[in-house]
C-alpha beads as a LAMMPS data file, in Angstrom:
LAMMPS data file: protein, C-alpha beads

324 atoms
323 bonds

1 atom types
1 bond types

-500.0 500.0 xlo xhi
-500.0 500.0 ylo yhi
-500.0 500.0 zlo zhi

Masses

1 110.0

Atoms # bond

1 1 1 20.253 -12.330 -8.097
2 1 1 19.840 -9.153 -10.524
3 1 1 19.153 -6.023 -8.665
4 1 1 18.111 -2.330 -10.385
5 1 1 18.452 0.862 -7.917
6 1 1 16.780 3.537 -8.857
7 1 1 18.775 6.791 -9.604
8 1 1 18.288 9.177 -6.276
9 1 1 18.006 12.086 -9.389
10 1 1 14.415 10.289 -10.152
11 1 1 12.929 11.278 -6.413
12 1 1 14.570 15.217 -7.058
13 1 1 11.368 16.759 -7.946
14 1 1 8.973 15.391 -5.958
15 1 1 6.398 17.810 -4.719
16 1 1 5.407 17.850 -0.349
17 1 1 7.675 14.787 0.259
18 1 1 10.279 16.377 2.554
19 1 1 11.409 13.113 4.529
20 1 1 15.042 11.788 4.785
21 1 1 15.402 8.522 2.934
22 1 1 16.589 5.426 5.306
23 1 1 17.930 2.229 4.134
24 1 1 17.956 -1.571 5.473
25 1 1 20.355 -3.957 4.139
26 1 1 17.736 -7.157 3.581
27 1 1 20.284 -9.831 2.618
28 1 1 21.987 -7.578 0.086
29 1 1 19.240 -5.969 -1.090
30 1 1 18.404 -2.341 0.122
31 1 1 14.968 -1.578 1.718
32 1 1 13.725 1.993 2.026
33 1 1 11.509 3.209 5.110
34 1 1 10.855 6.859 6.307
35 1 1 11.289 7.588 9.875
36 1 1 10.091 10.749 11.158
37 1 1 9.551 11.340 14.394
38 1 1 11.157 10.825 18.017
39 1 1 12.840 7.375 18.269
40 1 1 11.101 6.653 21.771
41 1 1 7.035 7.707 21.239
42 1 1 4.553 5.438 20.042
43 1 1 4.686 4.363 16.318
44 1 1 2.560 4.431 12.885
45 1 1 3.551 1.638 11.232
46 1 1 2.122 2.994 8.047
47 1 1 2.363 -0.034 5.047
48 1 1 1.179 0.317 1.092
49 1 1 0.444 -2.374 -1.418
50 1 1 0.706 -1.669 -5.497
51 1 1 1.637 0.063 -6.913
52 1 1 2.573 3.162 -4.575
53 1 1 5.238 3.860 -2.242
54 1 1 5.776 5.311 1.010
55 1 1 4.631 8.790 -0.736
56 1 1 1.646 7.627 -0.177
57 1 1 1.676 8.758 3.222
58 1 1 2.970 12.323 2.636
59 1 1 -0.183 14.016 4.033
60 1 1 -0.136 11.896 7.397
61 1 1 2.840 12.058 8.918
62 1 1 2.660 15.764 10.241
63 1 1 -0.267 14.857 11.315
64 1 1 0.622 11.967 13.620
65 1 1 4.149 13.146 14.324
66 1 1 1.870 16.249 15.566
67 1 1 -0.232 13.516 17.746
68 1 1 3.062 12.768 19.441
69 1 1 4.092 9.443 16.856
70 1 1 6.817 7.988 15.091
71 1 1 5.834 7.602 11.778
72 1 1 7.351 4.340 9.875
73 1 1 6.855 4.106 6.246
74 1 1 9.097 0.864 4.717
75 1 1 8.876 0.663 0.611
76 1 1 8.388 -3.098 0.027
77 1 1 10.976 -4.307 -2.131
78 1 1 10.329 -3.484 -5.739
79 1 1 8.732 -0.283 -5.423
80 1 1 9.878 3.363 -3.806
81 1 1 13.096 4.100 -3.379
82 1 1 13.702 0.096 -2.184
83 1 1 15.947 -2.014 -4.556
84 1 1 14.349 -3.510 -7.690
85 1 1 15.227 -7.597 -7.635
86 1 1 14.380 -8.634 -11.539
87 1 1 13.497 -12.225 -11.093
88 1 1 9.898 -12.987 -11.134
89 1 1 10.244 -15.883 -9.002
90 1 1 11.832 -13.747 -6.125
91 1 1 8.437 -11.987 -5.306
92 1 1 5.490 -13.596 -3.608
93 1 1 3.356 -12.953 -0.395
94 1 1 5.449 -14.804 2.223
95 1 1 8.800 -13.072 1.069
96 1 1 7.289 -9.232 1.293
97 1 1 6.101 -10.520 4.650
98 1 1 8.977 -11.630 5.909
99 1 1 10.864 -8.427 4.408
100 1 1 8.816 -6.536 7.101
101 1 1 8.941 -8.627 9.910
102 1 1 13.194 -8.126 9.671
103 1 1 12.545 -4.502 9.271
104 1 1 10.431 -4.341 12.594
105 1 1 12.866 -6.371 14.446
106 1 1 15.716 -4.228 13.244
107 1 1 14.374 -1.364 14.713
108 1 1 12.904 -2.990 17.471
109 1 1 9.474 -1.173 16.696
110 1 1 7.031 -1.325 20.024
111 1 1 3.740 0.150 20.626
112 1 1 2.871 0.161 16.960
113 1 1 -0.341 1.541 15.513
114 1 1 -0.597 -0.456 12.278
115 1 1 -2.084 1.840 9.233
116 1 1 -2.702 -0.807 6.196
117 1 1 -4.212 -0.903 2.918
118 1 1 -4.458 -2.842 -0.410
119 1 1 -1.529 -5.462 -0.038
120 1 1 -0.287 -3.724 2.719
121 1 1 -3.501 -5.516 4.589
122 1 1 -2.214 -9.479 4.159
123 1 1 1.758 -8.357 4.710
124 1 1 0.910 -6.093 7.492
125 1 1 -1.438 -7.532 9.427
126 1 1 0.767 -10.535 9.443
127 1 1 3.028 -8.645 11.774
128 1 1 0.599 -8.207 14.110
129 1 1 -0.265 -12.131 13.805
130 1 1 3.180 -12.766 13.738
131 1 1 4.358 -10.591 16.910
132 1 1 1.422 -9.260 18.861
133 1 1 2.920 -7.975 21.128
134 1 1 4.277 -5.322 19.715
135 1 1 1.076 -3.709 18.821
136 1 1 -1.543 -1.497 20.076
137 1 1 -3.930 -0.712 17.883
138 1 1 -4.776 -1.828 14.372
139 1 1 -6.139 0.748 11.233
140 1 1 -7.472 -1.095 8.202
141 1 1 -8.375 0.384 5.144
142 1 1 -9.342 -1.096 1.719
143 1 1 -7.948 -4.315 2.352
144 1 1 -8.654 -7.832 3.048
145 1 1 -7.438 -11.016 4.155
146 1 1 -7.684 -14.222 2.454
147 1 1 -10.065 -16.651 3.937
148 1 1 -12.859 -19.416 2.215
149 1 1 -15.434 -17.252 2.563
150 1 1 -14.006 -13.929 0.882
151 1 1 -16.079 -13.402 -1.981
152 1 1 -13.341 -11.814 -4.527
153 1 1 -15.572 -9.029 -6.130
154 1 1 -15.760 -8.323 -10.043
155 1 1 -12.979 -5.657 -9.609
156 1 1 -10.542 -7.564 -7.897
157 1 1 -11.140 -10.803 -10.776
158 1 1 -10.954 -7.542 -13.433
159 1 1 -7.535 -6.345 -12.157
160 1 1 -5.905 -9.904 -12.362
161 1 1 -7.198 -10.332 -16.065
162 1 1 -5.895 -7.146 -16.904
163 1 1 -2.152 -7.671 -15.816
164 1 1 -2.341 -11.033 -17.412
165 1 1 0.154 -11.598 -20.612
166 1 1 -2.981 -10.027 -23.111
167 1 1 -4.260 -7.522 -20.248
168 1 1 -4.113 -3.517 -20.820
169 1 1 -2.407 -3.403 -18.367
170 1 1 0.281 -5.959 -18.653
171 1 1 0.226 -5.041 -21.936
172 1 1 0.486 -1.107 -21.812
173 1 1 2.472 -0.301 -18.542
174 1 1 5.208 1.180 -18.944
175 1 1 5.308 0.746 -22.406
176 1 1 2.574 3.225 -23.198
177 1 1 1.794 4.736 -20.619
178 1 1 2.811 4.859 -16.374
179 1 1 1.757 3.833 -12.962
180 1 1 1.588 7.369 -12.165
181 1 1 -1.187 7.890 -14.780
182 1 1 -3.362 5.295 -12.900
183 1 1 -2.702 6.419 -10.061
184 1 1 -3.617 10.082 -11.268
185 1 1 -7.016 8.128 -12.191
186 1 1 -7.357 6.225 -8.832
187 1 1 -7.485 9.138 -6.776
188 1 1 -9.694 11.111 -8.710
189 1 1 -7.623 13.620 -9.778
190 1 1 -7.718 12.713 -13.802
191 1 1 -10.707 11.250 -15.482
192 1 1 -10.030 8.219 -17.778
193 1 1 -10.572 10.315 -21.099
194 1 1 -7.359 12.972 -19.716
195 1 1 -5.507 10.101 -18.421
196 1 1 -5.577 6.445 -19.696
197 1 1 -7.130 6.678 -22.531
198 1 1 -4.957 9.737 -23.677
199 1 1 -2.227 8.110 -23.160
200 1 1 -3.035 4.781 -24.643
201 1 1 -4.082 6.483 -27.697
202 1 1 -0.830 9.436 -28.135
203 1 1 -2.554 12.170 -27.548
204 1 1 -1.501 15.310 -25.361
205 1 1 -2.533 15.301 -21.433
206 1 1 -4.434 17.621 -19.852
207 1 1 -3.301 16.934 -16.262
208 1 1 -4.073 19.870 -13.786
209 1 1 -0.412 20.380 -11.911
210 1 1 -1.684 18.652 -9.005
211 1 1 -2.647 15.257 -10.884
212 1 1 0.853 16.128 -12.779
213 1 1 2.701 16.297 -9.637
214 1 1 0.612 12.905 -8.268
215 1 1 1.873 11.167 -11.361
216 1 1 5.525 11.995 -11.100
217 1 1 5.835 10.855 -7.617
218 1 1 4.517 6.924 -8.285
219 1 1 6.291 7.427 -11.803
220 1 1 9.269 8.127 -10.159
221 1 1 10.145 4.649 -8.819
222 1 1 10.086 3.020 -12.426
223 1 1 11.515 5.977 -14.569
224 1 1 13.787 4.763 -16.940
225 1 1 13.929 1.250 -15.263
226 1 1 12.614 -0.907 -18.522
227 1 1 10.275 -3.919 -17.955
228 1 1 12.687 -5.653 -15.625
229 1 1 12.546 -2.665 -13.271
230 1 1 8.696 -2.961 -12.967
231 1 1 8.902 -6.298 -11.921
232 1 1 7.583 -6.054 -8.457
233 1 1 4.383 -4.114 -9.667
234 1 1 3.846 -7.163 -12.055
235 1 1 3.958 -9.822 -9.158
236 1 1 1.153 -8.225 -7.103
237 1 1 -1.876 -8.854 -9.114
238 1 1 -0.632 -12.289 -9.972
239 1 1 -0.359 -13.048 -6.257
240 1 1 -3.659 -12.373 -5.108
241 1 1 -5.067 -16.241 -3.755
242 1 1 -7.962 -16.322 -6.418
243 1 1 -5.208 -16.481 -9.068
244 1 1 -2.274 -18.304 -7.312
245 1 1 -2.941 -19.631 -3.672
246 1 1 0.796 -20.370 -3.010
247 1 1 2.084 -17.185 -4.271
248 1 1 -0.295 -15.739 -2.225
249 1 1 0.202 -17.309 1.136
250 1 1 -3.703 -18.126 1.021
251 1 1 -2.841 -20.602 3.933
252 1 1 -1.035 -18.240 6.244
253 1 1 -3.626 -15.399 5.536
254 1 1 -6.243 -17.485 6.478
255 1 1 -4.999 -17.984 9.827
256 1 1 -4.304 -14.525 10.087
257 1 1 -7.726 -13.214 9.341
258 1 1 -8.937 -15.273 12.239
259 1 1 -6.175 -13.999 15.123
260 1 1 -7.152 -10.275 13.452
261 1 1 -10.938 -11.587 14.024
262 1 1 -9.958 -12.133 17.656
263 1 1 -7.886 -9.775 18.950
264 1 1 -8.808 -7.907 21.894
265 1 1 -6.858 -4.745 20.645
266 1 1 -8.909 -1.938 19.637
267 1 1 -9.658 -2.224 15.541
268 1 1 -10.501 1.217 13.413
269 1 1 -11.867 0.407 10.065
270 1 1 -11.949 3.183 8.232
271 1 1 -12.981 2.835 4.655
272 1 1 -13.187 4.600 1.224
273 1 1 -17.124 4.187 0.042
274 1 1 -16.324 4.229 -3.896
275 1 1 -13.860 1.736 -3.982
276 1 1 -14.322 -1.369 -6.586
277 1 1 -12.021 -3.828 -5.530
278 1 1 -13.111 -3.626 -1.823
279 1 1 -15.966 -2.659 -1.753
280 1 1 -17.807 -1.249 1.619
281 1 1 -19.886 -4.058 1.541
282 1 1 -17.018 -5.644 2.094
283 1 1 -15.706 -3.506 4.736
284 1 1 -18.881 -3.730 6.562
285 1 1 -18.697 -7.124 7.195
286 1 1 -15.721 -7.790 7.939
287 1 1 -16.254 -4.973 10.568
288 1 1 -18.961 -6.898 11.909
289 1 1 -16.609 -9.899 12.796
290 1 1 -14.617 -7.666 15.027
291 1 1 -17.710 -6.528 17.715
292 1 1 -15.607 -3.738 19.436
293 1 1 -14.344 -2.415 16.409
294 1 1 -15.128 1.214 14.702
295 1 1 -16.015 1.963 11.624
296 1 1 -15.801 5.601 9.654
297 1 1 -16.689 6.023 6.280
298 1 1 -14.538 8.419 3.539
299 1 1 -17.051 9.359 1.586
300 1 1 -15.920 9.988 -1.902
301 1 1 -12.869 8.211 -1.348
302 1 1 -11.658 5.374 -3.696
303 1 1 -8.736 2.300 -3.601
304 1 1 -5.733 4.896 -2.539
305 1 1 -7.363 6.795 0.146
306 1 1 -4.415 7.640 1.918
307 1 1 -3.795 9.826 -0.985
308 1 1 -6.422 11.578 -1.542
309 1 1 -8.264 11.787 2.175
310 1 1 -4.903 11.159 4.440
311 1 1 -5.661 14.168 6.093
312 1 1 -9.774 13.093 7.311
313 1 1 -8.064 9.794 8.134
314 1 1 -5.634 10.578 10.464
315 1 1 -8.135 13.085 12.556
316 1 1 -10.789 10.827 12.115
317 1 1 -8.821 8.174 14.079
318 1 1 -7.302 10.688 16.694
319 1 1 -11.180 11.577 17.325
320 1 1 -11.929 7.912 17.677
321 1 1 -8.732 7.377 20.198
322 1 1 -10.054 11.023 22.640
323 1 1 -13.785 8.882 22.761
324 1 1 -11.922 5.672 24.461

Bonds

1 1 1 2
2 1 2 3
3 1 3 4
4 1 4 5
5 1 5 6
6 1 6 7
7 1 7 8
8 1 8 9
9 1 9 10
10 1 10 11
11 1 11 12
12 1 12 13
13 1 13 14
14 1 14 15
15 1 15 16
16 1 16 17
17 1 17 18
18 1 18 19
19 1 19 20
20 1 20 21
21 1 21 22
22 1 22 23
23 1 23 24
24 1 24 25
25 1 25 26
26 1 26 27
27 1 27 28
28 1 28 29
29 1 29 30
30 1 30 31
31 1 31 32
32 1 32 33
33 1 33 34
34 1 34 35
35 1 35 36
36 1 36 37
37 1 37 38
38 1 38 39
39 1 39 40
40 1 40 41
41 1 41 42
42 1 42 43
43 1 43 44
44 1 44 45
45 1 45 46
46 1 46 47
47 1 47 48
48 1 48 49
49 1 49 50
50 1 50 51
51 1 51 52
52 1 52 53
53 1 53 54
54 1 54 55
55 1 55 56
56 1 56 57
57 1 57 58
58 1 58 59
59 1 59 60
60 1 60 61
61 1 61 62
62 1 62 63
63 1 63 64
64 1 64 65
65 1 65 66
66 1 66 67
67 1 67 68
68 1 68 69
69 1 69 70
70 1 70 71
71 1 71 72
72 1 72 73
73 1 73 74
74 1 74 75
75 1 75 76
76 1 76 77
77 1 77 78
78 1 78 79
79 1 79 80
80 1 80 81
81 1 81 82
82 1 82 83
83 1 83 84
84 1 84 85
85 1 85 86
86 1 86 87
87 1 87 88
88 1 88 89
89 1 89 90
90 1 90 91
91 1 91 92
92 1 92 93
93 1 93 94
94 1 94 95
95 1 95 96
96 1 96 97
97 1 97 98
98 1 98 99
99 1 99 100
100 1 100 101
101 1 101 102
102 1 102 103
103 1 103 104
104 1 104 105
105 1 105 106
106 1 106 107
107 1 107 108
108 1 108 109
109 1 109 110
110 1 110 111
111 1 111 112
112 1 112 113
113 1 113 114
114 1 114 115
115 1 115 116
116 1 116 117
117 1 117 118
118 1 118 119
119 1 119 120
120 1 120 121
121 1 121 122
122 1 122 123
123 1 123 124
124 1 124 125
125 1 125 126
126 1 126 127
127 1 127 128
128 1 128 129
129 1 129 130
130 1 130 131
131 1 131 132
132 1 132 133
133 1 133 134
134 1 134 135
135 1 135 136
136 1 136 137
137 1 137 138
138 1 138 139
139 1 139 140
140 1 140 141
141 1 141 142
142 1 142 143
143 1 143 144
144 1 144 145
145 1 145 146
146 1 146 147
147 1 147 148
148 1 148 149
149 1 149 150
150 1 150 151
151 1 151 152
152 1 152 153
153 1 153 154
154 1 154 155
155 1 155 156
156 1 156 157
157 1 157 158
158 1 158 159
159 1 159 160
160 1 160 161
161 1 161 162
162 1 162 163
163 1 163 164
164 1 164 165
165 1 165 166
166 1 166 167
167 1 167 168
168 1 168 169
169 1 169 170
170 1 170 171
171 1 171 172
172 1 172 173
173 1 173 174
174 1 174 175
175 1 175 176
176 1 176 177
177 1 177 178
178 1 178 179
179 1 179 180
180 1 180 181
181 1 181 182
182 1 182 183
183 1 183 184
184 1 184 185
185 1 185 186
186 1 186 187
187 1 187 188
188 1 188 189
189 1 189 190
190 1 190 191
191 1 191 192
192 1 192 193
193 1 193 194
194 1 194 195
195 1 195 196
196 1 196 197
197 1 197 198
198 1 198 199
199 1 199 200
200 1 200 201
201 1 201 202
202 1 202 203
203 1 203 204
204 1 204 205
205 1 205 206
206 1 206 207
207 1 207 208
208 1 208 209
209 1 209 210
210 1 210 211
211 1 211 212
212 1 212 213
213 1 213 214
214 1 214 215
215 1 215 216
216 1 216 217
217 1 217 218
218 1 218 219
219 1 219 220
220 1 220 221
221 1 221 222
222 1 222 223
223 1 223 224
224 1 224 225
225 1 225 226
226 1 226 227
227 1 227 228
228 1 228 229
229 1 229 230
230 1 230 231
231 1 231 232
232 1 232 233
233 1 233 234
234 1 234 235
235 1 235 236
236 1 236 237
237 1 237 238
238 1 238 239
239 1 239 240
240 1 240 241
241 1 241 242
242 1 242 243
243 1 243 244
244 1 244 245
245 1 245 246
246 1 246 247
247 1 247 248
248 1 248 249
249 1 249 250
250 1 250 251
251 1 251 252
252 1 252 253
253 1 253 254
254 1 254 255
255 1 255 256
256 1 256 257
257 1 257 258
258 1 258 259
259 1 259 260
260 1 260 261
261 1 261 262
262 1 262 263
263 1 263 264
264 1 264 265
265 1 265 266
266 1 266 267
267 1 267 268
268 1 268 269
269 1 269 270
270 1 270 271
271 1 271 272
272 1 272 273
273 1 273 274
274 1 274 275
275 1 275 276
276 1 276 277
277 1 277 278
278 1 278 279
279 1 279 280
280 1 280 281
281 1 281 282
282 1 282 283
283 1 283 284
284 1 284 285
285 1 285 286
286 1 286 287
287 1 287 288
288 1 288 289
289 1 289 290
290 1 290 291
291 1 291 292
292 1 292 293
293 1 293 294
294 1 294 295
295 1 295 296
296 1 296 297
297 1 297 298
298 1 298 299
299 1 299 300
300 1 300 301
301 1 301 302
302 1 302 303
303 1 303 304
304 1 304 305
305 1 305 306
306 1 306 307
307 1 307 308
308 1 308 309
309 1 309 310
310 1 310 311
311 1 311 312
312 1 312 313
313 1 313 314
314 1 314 315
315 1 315 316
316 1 316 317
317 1 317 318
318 1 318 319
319 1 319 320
320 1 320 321
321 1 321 322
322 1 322 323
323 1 323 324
């Protein structure tokens, strides 16, 4: 199996990411994680999906290390500051799961409040199917879990299409252009014309040095890596069920959507209102499967809204924990 590690020199610049790196050996292959935070308190299991990285969470953990938690941030493998396997084959739904599910044991997490969010949603809340009792308390965000009656919206049939062999984005990234740049885009810090489209078509940026900064840190994982290095990113889109069922665990999820849909744990949806791919339509609902859950609304906030509204979240929830 062909492995890439990132250089540590990539990660040197990064702005208001001040957290020690810590590394898992996953059958030979090195998983990142923050850890931040006394080893005994309660802990934030805090998971991302594609294509970010722990960094993600850089405006949330002094907040809940503040609140009196242990903040746990793993990079899945393929992304971050994790390893980089280059097979194609390697990387599918059930693998990233189980990735996880070693890390947790390894550290023998307890008490977990799980924080999860794009793909994080179907690999993390399969811990919580997988081991409930280690949890307290679940936080979803912009995610979903496959089932027979998900309706897979427009944005989420768009995205596939697009990182098909043909797509602009399987097409363009990195060759053209970076995952920072959309994720300069995705959390509203760039519009398409200084962004994407500048990029796609040669022409000079005008990034403001926040945006510049936001698309250096999810850059950094991939600089100077070459297609193979990106593989991970590539697997994502082409692993959500409506494309490929078995890459996609569709099975598994489904049974996993309905011990979420059951538990007696308390449930905080909080969502991000301008979000495409899922949508808060979407969030509503499934909130309305899960009678004692809560729901809070970012307005403004889009896909990535750890990024861009991590602060809101986190004192959002605390509020939402004092009312119990």
């Amino acid at each position: 199996m062909s492995v890439i590690r990132t250089p540590d020199s990539n990660f040197a610049e990064l702005q208001n990411f001040p957290y020690a790196p810590n590394y898992f050996d996953n059958d030979g292959v090195r998983m990142h994680y923050l850890d931040e935070g006394p080893k005994d308190a309660p802990v934030a299991l805090l998971m991302h999906g594609m294509p970010s990285w722990s960094y993600l969470y850089r405006n949330m953990i002094p907040q809940l290390r503040a609140a009196g938690f242990r903040c746990v941030a793993p990079d899945h493998i393929g992304f971050g500051k994790s390893d980089k396997v280059t097979d194609p084959e390697w990387y599918n739904i059930a693998r990233h799961t189980a990735n996880i599910t070693r890390l947790v044991q390894h550290l023998d997490l307890q008490n977990i409040t799980l924080f999860v969010q794009d793909w994080g949603g179907p690999t993390g809340l399969a811990q919580y199917a997988l081991m409930p009792e280690r949890f307290n308390r679940l936080v979803i965000m912009n995610t979903w879990l496959h089932h027979g009656d998900f309706e897979y919206s427009p944005g989420i049939q768009q995205w596939i299409q697009q990182n098909l062999p043909g797509g602009i984005f399987r097409d363009n990234i990195p060759e053209k252009t970076n995952w920072g740049t959309l994720m300069a885009l995705s959390t509203g810090r760039a519009t398409p014309q200084q962004s994407l489209m500048a990029e796609l078509m040669g022409t000079p940026t005008d990034y403001s040095d926040d945006a510049a900064a936001v698309k250096f840190a999810y850059d950094a994982p991939f600089a100077g890596l070459g297609e193979e290095g990106v593989t991970g990113p590539r697997r994502f889109p082409l692993s959500i069920p409506f494309h490929d069922p078995i890459s996609g665990n569709a099975v598994e999820q489904e049974k996993h959507f309905a011990l979420v849909n059951a538990t007696k744990l308390p449930v905080h949806f909080i969502w991000g209102d301008s979000d495409a791919v899922f949508t808060l339509d979407w969030g509503k609902k499934w909130h309305s499967l899960i009678p004692h859950s809560t729901l809070d609304v970012m307005e403004g906030a889009a896909h990535f809204l750890q990024d861009s509204h991590g602060e809101q979240i986190v004192k959002t929830l605390l509020e939402r924990i004092a009312a119990e």
